[in-house]
C-alpha positions as CSV (number, residue, x, y, z in Angstrom):
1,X,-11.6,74.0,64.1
2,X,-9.9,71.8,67.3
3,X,-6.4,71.3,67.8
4,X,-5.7,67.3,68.3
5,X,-3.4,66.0,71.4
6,X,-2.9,62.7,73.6
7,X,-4.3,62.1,77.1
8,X,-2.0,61.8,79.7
9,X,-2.4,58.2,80.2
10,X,-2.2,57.5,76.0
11,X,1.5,56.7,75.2
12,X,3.5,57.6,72.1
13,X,5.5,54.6,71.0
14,X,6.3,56.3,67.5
15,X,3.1,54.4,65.7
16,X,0.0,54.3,65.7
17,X,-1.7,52.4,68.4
18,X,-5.2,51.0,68.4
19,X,-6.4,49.1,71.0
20,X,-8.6,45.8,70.5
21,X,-11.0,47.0,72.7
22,X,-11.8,49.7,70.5
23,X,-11.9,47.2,67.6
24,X,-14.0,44.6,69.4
25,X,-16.1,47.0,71.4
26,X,-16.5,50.6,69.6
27,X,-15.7,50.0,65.7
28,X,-18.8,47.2,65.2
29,X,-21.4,49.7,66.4
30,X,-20.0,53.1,65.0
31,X,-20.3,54.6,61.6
32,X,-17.6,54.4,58.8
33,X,-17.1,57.8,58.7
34,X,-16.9,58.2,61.7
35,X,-14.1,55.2,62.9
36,X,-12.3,57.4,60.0
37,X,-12.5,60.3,61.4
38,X,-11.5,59.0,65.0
39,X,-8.0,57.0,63.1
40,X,-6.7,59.7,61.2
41,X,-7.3,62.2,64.0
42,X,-5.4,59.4,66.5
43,X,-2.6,59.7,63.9
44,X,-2.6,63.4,63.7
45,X,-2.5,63.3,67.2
46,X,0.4,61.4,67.8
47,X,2.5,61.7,64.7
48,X,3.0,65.9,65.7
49,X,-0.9,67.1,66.1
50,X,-2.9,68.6,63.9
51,X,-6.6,70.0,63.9
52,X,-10.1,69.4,62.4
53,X,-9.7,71.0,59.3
54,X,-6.7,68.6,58.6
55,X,-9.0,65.9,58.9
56,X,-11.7,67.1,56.8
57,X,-8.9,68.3,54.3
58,X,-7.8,64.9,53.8
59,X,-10.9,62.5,54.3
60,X,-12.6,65.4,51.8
61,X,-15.5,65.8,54.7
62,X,-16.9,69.3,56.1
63,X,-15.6,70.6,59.5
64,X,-19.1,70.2,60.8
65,X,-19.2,66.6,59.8
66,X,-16.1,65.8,61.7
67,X,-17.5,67.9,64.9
68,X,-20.2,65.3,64.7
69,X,-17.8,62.7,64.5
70,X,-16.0,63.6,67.7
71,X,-19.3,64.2,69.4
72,X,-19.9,60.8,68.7
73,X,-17.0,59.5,70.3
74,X,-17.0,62.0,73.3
75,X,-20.6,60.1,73.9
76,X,-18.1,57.3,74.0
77,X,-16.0,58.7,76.5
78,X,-13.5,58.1,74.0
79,X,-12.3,61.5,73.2
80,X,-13.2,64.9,75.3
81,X,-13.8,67.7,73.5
82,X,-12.6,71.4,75.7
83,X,-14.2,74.8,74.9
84,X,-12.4,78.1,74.0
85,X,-11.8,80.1,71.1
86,X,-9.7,77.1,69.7
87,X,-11.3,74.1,70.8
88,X,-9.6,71.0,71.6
89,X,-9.7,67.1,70.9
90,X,-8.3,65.0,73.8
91,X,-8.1,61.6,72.9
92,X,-8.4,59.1,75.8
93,X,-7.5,55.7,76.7
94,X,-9.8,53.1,75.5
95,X,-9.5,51.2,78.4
96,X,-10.5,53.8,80.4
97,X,-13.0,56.2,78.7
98,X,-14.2,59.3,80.1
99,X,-18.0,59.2,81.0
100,X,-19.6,62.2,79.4
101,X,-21.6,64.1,82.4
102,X,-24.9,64.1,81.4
103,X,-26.0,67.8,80.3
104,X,-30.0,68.0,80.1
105,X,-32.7,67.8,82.2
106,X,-34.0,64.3,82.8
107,X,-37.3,65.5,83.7
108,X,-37.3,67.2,80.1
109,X,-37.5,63.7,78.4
110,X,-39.5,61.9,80.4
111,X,-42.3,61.6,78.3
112,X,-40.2,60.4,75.4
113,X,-39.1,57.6,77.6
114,X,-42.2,56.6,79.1
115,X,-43.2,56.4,75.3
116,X,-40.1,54.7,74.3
117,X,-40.6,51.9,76.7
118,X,-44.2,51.5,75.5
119,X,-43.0,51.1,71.9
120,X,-40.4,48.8,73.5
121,X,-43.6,46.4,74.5
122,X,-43.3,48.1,78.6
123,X,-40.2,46.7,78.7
124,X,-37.8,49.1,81.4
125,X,-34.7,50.4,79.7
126,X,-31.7,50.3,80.9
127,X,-30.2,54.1,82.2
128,X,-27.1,54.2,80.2
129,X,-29.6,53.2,76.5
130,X,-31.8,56.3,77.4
131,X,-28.6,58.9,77.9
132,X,-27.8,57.3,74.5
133,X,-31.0,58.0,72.9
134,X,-31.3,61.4,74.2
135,X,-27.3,62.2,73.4
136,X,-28.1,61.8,70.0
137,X,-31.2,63.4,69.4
138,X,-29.7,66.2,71.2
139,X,-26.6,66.1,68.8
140,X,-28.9,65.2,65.2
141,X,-31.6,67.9,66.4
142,X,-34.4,64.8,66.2
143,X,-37.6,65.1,67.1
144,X,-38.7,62.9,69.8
145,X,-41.7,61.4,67.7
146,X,-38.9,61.4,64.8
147,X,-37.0,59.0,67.3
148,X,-40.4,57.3,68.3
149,X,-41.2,56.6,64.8
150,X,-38.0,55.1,64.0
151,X,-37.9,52.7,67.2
152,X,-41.4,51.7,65.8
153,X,-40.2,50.9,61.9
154,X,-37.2,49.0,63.1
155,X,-39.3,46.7,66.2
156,X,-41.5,46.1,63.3
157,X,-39.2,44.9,60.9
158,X,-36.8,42.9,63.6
159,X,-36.3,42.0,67.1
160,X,-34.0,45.5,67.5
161,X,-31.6,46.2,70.0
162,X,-31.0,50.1,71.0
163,X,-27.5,49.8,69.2
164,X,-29.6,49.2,66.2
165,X,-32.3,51.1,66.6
166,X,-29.4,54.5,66.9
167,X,-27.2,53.1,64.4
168,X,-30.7,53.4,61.9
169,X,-31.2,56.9,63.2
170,X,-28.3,58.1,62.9
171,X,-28.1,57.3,59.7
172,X,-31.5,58.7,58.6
173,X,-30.2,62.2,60.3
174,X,-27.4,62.5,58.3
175,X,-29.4,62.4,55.0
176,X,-31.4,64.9,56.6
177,X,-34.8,62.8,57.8
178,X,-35.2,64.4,61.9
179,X,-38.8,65.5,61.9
180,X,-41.6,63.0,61.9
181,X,-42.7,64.0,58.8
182,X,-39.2,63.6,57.5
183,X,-39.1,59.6,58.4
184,X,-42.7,59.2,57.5
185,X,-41.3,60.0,54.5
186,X,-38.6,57.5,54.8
187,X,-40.6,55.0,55.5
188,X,-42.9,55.3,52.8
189,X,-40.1,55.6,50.2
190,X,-39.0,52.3,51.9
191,X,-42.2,50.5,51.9
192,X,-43.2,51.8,48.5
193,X,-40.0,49.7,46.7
194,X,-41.5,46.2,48.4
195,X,-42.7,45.1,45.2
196,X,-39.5,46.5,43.3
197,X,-38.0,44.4,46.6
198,X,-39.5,41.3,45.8
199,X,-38.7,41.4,42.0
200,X,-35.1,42.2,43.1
201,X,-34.8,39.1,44.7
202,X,-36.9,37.4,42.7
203,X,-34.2,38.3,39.7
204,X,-31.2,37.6,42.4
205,X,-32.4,33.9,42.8
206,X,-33.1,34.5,46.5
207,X,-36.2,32.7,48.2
208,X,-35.8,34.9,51.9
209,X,-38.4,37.9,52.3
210,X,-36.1,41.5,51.8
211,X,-34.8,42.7,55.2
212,X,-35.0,46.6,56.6
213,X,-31.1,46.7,55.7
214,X,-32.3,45.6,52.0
215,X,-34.4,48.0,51.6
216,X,-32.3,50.9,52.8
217,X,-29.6,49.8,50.2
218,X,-32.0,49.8,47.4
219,X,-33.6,52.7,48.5
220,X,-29.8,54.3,48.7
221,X,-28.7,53.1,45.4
222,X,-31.9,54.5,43.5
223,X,-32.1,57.9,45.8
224,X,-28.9,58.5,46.5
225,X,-26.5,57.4,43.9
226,X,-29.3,57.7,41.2
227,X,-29.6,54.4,39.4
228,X,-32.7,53.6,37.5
229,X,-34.6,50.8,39.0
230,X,-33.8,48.6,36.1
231,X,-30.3,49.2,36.3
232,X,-30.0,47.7,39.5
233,X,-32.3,44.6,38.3
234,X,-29.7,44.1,35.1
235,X,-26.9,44.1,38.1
236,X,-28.8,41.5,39.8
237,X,-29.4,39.1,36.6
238,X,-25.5,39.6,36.4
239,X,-25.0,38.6,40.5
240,X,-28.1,35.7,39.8
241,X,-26.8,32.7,42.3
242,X,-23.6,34.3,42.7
243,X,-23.7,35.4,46.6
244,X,-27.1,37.3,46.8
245,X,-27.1,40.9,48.7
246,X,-23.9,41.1,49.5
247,X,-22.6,40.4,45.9
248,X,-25.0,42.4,44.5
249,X,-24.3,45.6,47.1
250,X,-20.1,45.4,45.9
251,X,-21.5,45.5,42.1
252,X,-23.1,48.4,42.9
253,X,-20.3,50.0,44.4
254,X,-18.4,49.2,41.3
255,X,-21.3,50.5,38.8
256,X,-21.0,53.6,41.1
257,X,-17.7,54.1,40.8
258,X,-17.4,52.9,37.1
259,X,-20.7,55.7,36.7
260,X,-22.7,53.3,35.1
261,X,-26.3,54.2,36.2
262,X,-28.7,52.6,33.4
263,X,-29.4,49.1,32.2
264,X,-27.3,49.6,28.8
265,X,-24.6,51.1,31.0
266,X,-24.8,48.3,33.3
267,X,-24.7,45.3,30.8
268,X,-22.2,47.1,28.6
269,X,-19.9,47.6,31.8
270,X,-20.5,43.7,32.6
271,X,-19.1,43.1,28.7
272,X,-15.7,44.8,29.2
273,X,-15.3,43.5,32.3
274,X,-15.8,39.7,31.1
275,X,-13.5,40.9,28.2
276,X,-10.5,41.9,30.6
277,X,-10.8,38.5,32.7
278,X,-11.0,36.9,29.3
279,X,-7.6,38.7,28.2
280,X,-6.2,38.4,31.8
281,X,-6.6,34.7,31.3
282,X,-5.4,34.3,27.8
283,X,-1.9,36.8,29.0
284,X,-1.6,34.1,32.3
285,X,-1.9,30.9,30.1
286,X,0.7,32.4,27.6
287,X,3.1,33.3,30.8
288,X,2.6,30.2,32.3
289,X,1.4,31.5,34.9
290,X,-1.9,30.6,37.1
291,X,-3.9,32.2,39.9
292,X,-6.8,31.2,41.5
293,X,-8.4,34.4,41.2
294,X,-7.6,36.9,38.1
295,X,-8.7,40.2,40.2
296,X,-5.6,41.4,41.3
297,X,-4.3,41.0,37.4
298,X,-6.6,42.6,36.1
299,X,-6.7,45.7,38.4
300,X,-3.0,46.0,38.9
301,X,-2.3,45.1,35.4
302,X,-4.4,44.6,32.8
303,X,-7.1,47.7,33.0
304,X,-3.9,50.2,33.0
305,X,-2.4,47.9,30.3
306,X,-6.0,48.9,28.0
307,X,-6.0,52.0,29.6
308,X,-2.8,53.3,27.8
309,X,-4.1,52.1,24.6
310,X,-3.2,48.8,24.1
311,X,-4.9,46.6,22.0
312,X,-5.9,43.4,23.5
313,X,-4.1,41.5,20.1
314,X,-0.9,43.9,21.3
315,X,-0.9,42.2,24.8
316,X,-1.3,38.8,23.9
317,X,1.6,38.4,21.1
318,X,3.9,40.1,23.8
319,X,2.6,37.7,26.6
320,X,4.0,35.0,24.3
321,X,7.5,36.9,23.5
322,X,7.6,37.2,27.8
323,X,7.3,33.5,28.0
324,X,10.1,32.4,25.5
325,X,12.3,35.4,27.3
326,X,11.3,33.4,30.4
327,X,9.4,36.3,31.8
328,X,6.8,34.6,33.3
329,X,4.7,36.8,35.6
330,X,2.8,39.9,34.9
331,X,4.9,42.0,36.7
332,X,8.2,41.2,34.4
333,X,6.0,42.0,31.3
334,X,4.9,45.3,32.2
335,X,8.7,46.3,32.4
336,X,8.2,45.9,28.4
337,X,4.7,47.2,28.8
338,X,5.7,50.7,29.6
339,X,9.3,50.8,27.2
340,X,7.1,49.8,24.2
341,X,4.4,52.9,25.5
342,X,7.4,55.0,25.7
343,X,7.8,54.3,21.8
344,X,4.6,54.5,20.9
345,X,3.7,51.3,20.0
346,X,0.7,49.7,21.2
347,X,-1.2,47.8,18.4
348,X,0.0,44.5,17.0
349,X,0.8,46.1,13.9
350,X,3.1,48.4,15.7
351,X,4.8,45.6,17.2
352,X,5.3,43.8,13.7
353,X,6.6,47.0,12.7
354,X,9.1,47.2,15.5
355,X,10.3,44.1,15.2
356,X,10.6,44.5,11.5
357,X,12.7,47.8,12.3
358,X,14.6,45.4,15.1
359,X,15.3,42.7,12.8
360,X,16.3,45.0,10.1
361,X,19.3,46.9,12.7
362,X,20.3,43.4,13.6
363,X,20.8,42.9,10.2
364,X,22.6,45.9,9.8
365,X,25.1,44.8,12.7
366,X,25.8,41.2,11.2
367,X,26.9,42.7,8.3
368,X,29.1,45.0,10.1
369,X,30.4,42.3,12.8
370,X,31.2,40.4,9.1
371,X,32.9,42.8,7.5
372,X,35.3,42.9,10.8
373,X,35.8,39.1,10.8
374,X,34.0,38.6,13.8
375,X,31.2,36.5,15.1
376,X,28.0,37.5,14.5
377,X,26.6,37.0,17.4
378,X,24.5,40.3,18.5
379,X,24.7,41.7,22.4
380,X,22.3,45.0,23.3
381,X,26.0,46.9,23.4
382,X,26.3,46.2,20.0
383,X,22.9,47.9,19.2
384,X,23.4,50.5,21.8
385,X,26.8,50.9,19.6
386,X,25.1,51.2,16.2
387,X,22.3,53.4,17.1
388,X,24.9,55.7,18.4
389,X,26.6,55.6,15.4
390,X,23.9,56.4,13.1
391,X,21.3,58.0,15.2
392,X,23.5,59.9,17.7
393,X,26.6,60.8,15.5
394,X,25.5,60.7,12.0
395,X,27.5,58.2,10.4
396,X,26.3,56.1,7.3
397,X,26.2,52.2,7.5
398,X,28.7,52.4,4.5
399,X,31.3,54.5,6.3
400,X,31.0,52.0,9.7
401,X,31.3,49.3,7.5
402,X,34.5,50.8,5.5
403,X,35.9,51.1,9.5
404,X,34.8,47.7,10.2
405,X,37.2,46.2,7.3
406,X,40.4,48.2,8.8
407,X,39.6,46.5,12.0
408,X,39.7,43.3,10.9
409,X,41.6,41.0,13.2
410,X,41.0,43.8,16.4
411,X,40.2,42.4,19.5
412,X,36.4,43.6,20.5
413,X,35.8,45.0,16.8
414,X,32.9,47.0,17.9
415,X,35.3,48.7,20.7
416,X,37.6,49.9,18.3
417,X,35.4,50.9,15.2
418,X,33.9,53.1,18.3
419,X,37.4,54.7,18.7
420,X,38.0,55.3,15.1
421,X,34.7,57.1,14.4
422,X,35.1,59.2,17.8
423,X,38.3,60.5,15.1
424,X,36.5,61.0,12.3
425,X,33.7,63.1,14.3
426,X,36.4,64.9,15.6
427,X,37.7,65.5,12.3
428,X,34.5,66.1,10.1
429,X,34.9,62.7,8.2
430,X,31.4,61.6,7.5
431,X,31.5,59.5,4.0
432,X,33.3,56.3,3.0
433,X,35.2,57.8,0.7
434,X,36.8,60.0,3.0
435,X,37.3,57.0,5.5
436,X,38.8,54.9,3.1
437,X,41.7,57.9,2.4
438,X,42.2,58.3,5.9
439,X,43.1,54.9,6.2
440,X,45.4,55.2,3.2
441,X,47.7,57.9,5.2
442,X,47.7,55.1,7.7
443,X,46.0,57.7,9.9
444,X,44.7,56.7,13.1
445,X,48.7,57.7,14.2
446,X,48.5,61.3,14.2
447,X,44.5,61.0,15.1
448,X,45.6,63.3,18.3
449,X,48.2,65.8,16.0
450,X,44.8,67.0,14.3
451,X,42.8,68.0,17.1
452,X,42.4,71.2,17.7
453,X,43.0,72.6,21.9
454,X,41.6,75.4,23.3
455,X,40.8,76.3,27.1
456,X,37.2,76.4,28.0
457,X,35.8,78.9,30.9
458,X,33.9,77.4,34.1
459,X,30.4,78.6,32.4
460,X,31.0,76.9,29.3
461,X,32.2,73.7,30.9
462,X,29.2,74.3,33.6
463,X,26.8,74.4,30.5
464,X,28.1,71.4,28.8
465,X,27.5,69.6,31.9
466,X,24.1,70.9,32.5
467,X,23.0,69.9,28.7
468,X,24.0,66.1,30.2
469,X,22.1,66.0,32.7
470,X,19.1,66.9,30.2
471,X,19.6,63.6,29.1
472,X,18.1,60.4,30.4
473,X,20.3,57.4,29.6
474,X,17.3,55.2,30.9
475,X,14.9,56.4,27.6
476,X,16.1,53.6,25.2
477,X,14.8,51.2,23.0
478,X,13.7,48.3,24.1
């Protein structure tokens, strides 16, 4: 484990900073992991500090891969990595890196690079490419015919450069190939999917011969993330003409992640995808709304929309009730997305039925509003009036609407039958019968002469106040 701090020269500014230089001259040549490794321990370093095991806690890598990771950028000069029983990660500035001193023996490789400038067709190297050969067979543990080897299959394939030539063996090290007989192996598992290449392409639409890099990705998908070879050709009939390589490599990382890893799985991934984007479509026409691509709807909306158990039916008949609320974007309609999963309903059935229930309440309150000689025109107070009524308190429609005749020519009707019933809670009167003798004793006068007083201790009033908080006034109807 190393503790992470700045160089001298590398100044905190309260973010994090990142140099072009490292993003036009480090980040093209270096690994993934590794550029991920060297950000989030930058940030550690200058949001506080932190150590090794932070970083492989939170990029889920081992402590050993991220000691790699700085040994790659110590190569650099980028970072410099101290000894001690705590060792430490200093990172430096990229615009002036530390040169790594070189620690072996020249005269120990010196067959290696009179046999790397032969494979090189006798070309001289320069200094600084042979440290970096060396540096990382000496941090890999690579044999030098491993590395021989390697140069060979790439020169073949390309006109390579060193930076591709370590990039490929790198690579190959960390899946474990750094013995000859571990990249004969390699090579042969590469060489031995040329025909299964050439179909591939075939299938893709593409005319161009399979490169190295395309054989190391098909090799990877069908070694290393386990698809079956005609899994990856029923991805390619679905990528046919649609971008070649590169479309077909972001499928796969989609199959992967969807784990999809036969033909069937494949084709019948491809269906509910094609029936989202369908559905996306369909809910965007109905908004009235249009993009010119439907992936972000779909991701951000439409898949956690299914997800919950929505039918697709569901989704579209609300789509249209969003539009005539003029709701008109997929954000506004999830807001009634998540209160009708709150309820429970999520089929189109269970819609009907809610609006049934809806239309029936409003119902309910016309008859009410009536009864009280008012207009009746419905407001969500209204509703949030009658459902306290009858769900919270307990009152039947009859008995509101015996209280909704004695306020009859009250200003805000609803307002007052609210103040009458608060009475009759207070005072156990539940039915219309009783309701309509209260009224008779021209009641309401002595509504405060009835109640009975008492004094309440702090834990009693302190428990009362705890039961509220218990409640979420945001958990209502839509």
């Amino acid at each position: 484990m190393s503790n992470l701090r700045l160089g001298g020269e590398y100044l905190r500014d309260g973010f994090t900073e990142i140099d072009n230089v490292f993003l036009s001259r480090y980040l093209p040549e270096a690994d993934a992991v590794d550029c991920k490794v060297y950000l989030y321990g930058l940030y550690l370093a200058i949001h506080g500090g932190g150590s090794s095991k932070d970083i492989s806690l939170a990029l889920k890598l081992t402590e050993e891969r991220v000691a790699d990771a700085f040994a790659y950028w110590e190569d650099a000069g980028l970072v410099t990595v101290t000894g001690g029983a705590v060792p430490s990660v200093v990172f430096n500035s990229v615009k002036a890196p530390v040169t790594p001193a070189i620690k072996y023996n020249a005269g120990d490789y010196s067959e290696f690079v009179d046999e790397l400038r032969r494979v090189f067709g006798g070309k001289e190297l320069p200094v600084q490419d042979i440290v970096k050969y060396v540096e990382l067979m000496r941090r890999y543990k690579i044999e030098p015919n491993a590395m021989l080897l390697t140069a060979t299959y790439c020169l073949s394939r390309k006109s390579a450069s060193t930076a591709y030539v370590l990039t490929v063996a790198a690579n190959w090290a960390k899946e474990g190939a750094v013995t000859e007989s571990d990249v004969n192996a390699k090579i042969c598992d590469l060489e031995k999917g040329s025909a299964e290449m050439r179909e591939l392409f075939r299938t893709l639409g593409l005319k161009s011969e399979p490169s190295f890099e395309d054989r190391n990705a098909y090799l990877y998908w069908t070694k290393e993330c386990r698809f079956l070879p005609e899994a990856v050709l029923q991805a390619a009939k679905i990528c046919k003409n649609k971008g070649g390589m590169k479309r077909l490599t972001k499928f796969m990382e989609e199959l992967k992640a969807a784990g999809a890893v036969t033909a069937a799985e494949v084709a019948a991934y491809q269906k509910q995808k094609d029936a989202r984007y369908e559905l996306a479509e369909k809910i965007s026409v109905n908004l009235g709304a249009r993009y010119a691509s439907l992936d972000a709807v779909v991701e951000t909306y439409v898949s956690p929309w299914l997800s919950l158990g929505f039918e697709p039916d569901a989704l579209e008949e609300l789509s249209r009730f969003c539009f005539r609320r003029n709701l008109r974007t997929p954000e506004n309609m999830n807001v009634y997305v998540e209160k009708l999963y709150k309820l429970g309903v999520v089929t189109r059935d269970g819609m009907a039925a809610y609006i049934g229930k809806q239309a029936n309440l409003d119902k309910l309150i016309c008859e009410i509003k009536e009864s009280a000689n008012s207009e009746p025109i419905i407001s969500s107070r209204d509703r949030d009036f009658y459902r306290t009524f009858t769900e919270s308190w307990g009152f039947t429609h009859e008995t509101i609407k015996a209280v909704a005749l004695h306020s009859a020519g009250q200003p805000f009707p609803m307002s007052y039958i609210n103040k009458i019933l608060l009475i009759f809670k207070d005072n156990g009167i539940y039915d219309a019968e009783k309701a309509a003798a209260f009224f008779a004793e021209g009641a309401p006068k002595k509504k405060r002469e009835n109640l009975i007083s008492r004094e309440y201790t702090e834990s009693e009033i302190a428990g009362a106040f705890r039961s509220l908080d218990e409640i979420d006034p945001d958990e209502e109807e839509v």
